[in-house]
C-alpha positions as CSV (number, residue, x, y, z in Angstrom):
1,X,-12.5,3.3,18.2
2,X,-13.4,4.8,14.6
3,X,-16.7,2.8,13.2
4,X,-16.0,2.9,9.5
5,X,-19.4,3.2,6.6
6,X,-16.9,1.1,3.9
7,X,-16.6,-2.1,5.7
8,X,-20.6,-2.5,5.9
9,X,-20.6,-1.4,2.4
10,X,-17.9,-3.6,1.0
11,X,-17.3,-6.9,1.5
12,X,-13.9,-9.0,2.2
13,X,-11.3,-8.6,0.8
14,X,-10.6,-4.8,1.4
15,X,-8.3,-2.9,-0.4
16,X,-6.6,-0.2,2.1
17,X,-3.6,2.2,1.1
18,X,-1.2,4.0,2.6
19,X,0.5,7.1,1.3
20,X,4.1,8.6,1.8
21,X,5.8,11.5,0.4
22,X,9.5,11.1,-1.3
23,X,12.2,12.1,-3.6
24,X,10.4,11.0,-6.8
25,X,6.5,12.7,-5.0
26,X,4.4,10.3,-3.5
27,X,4.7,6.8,-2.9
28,X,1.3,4.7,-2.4
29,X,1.3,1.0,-1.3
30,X,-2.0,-0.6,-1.3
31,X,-3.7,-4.0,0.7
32,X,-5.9,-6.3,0.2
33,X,-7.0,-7.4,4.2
34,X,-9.5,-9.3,5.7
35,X,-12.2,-8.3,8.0
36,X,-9.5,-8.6,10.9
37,X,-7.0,-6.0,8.8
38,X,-4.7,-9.0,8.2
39,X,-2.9,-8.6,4.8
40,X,-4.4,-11.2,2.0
41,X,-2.3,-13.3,0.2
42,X,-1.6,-10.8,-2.6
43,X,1.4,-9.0,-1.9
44,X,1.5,-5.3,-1.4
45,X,1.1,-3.2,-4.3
46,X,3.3,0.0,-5.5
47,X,2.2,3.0,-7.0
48,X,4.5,6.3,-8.1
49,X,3.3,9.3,-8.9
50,X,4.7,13.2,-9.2
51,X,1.0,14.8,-7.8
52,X,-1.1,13.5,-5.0
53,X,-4.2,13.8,-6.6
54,X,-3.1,11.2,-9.0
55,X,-3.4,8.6,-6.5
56,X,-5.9,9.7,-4.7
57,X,-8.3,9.5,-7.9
58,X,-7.1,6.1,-8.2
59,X,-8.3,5.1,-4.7
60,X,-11.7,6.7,-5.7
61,X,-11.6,4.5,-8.9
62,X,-10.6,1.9,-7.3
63,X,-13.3,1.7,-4.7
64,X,-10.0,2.0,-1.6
65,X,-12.4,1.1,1.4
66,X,-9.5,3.3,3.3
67,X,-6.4,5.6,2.6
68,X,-4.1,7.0,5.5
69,X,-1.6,9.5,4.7
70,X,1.5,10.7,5.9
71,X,1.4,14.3,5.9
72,X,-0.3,17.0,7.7
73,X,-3.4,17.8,5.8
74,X,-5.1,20.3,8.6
75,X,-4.2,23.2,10.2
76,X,-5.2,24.9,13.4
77,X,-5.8,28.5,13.5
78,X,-3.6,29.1,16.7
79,X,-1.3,26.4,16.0
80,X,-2.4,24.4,18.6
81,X,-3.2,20.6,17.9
82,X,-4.8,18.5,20.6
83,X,-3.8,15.2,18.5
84,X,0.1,16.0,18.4
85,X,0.2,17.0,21.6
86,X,-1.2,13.6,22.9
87,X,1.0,12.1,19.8
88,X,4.5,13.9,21.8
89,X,3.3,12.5,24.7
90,X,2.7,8.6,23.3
91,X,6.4,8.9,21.5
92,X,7.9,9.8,24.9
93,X,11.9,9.9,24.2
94,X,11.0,10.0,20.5
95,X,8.9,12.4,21.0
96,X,11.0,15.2,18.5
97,X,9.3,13.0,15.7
98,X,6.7,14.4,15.6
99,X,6.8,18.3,15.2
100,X,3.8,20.6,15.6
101,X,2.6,21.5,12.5
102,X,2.7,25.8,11.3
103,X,-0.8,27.2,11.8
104,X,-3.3,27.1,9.4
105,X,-2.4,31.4,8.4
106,X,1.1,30.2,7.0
107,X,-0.6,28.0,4.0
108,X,-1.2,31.8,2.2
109,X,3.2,31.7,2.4
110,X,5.2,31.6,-0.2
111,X,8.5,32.0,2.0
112,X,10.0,30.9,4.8
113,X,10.7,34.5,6.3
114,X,7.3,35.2,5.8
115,X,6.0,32.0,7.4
116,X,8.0,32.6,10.0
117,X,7.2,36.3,10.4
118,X,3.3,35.0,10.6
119,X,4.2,32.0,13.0
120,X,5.9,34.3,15.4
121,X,2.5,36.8,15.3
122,X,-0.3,33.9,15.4
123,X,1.6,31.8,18.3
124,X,4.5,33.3,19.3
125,X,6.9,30.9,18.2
126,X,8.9,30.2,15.6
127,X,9.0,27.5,12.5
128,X,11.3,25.2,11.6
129,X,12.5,25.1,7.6
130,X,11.6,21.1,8.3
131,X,7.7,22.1,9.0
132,X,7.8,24.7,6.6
133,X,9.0,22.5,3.8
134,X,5.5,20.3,4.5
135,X,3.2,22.8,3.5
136,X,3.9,23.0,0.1
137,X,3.2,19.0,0.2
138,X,0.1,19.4,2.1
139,X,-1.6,21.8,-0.5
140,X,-1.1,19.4,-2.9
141,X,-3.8,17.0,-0.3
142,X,-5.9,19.6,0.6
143,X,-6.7,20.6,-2.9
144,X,-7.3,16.8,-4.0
145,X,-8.9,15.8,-1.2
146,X,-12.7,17.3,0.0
147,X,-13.5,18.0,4.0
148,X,-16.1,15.3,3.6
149,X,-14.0,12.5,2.7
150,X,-13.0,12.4,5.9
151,X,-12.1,9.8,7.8
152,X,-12.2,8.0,4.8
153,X,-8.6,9.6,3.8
154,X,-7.1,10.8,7.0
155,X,-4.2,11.7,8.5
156,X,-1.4,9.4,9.8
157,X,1.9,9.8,11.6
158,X,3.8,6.3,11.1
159,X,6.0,6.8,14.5
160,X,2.6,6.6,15.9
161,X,1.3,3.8,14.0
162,X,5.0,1.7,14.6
163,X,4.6,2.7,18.5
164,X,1.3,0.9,18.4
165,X,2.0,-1.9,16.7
166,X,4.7,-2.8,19.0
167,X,4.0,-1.9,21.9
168,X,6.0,1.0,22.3
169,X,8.4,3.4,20.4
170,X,11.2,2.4,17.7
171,X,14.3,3.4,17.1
172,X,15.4,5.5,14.5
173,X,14.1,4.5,11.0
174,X,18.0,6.1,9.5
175,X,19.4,2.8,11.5
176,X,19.7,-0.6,10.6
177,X,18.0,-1.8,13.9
178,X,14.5,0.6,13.2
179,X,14.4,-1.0,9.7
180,X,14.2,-4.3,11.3
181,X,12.5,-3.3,14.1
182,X,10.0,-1.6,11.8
183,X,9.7,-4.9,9.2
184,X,9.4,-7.4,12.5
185,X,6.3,-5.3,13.4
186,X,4.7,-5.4,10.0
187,X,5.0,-9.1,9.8
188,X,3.2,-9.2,12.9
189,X,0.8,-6.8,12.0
190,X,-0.2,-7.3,8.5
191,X,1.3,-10.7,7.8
192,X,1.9,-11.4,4.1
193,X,4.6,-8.3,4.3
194,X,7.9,-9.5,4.3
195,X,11.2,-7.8,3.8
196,X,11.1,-8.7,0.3
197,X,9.2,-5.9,-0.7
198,X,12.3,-3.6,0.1
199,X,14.7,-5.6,-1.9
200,X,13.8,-3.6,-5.2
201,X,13.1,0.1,-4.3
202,X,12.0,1.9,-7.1
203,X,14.5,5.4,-7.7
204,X,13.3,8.0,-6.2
205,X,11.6,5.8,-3.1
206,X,13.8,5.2,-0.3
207,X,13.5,2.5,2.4
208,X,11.9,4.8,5.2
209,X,9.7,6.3,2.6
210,X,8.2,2.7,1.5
211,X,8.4,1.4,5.3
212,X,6.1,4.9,7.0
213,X,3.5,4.0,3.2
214,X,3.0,0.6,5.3
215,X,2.6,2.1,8.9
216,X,-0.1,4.8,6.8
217,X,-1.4,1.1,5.2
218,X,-1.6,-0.7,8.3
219,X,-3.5,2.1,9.8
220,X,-5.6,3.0,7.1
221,X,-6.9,-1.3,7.7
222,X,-7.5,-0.1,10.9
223,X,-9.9,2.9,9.8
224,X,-11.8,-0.1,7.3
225,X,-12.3,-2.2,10.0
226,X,-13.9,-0.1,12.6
227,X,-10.4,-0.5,14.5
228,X,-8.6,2.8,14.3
229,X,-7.9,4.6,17.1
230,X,-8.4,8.7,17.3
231,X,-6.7,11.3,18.9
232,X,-8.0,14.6,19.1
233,X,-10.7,16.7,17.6
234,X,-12.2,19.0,15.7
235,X,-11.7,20.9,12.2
236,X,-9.5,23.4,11.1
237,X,-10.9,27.2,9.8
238,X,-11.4,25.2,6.2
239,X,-13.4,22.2,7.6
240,X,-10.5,19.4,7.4
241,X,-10.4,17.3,10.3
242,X,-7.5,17.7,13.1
243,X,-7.3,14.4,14.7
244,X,-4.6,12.1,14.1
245,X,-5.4,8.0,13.5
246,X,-3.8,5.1,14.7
C-alpha cells in the first residue's frame, strides 16, 4: 500500500482526478470522495482540454489531493519494466492490453522508422506504430509534470484498475458487455457514478475514453487515501517513476 502526504494534509472531502487521452486531447474527470475513496454526492466533473498541462495546472490550482493518468509517462533505458511485466501477468488472457512501452532512447524520435531502428539496437525488438503513437502523448506529461510530483500524479493503466475492482479481468471495452461490465464496477467502487454520466459525451470524447478517466479517478482515490497499490520500481534515466498504481 502507497501512504499518501495529501490526505493528512487535507481534510474530507477529497477531490481526486483521473486523466485519459482522446480524439479532442485529454479528457479529465474529477471526485469529490471520502476518507474511504467513496464518490461524494456531487457528481463527477468533466474537463476538455487540447494540452495536458492545462489540466494538470488546474489540479495544482485546484489543490487535486491526487491525479492518476492514463498514459505512459516513464521510460526504461533497456525497455524493460518490472510494473508491466507484473501488469501482463495480472491481465492473464487480456494480457495484449497492455503493451510494453518503447525505451526511454526512442523519446529523442521523430519517426517511426527511426524509433524502430533505435528499439531494435537498445532491446532487440521491434515497436508497434500503436506504442509509437504514445510518445508523442507522453511528452506532452513529462514536460508538465516534475519527477517530484510523484506519486502525487502517477501513472495508471485502467485494465488494471477494472481488474481490480472486480475481481478479475473484463471484457473488451469496444463491446457492449465491457461497457456494462465496466459501469457495474464503478457503481460499486465509487458509488455516486452511474451510467448517466455517459448519456451526453462531449465530441471528441468517446465512451471508452470517459470510462478508463474513471478507472485513472478511482485509482487516483486510492493513491489519496493511503490505498493504492504499487507495482514495480524505480526511476527512469530522467528521474520519473516506473511503477504502475492500482
Amino acid at each position: 500500500m502507497i501512504s499518501s502526504p495529501a490526505i493528512q494534509e487535507n481534510a474530507a472531502p477529497l477531490l481526486v482526478a483521473g486523466i485519459d487521452g482522446c480524439r479532442a486531447g485529454w479528457v479529465m474527470v474529477v471526485l469529490e470522495i471520502d476518507e474511504h475513496g467513496r464518490n461524494g454526492l456531487r457528481p463527477p466533473q468533466l474537463r476538455i482540454r487540447r494540452e495536458a498541462a492545462e489540466l494538470l495546472d488546474e489540479c495544482r490550482q485546484r489543490g487535486i489531493a491526487s491525479v492518476g493518468i492514463d498514459s505512459p509517462i516513464a521510460y526504461a533505458a533497456d525497455g524493460k519494466r518490472e510494473a508491466e511485466i507484473e501488469g501482463r501477468r495480472r491481465l492473464a488472457h487480456r494480457r495484449s492490453t497492455l503493451f510494453p512501452s518503447p525505451c526511454h532512447a526512442v523519446l529523442d524520435t521523430t519517426s517511426w522508422d527511426e524509433a524502430l531502428h533505435i528499439s531494435r539496437a537498445v532491446t532487440g525488438k521491434g515497436l508497434s506504430k500503436q506504442a509509437f503513437n504514445l510518445v508523442a502523448r507522453s511528452r506532452q506529461i513529462r514536460l508538465a509534470l516534475d519527477p517530484g510530483e510523484q506519486p502525487w500524479c502517477s501513472e495508471v493503466h485502467p485494465e488494471l484498475s477494472f481488474a481490480a475492482m472486480a475481481g478479475r479481468p473484463l471484457d473488451s471495452k469496444k463491446t457492449e458487455a465491457g461497457i456494462d461490465q465496466r459501469l457495474q464496477a464503478l457503481q460499486r467502487s465509487l458509488a455516486g457514478c452511474t451510467p448517466a454520466i455517459i448519456d451526453d459525451l462531449p465530441p471528441g470524447v468517446g465512451i471508452d475514453d470517459l470510462l478508463d478517466a474513471l478507472a485513472a479517478a478511482w485509482t487516483a482515490s486510492r493513491l489519496a487515501t493511503g490505498r493504492a497499490e504499487r507495482l514495480g520500481s524505480g526511476v527512469d534515466p530522467d528521474g520519473f517513476s516506473l511503477c504502475l498504481y492500482i
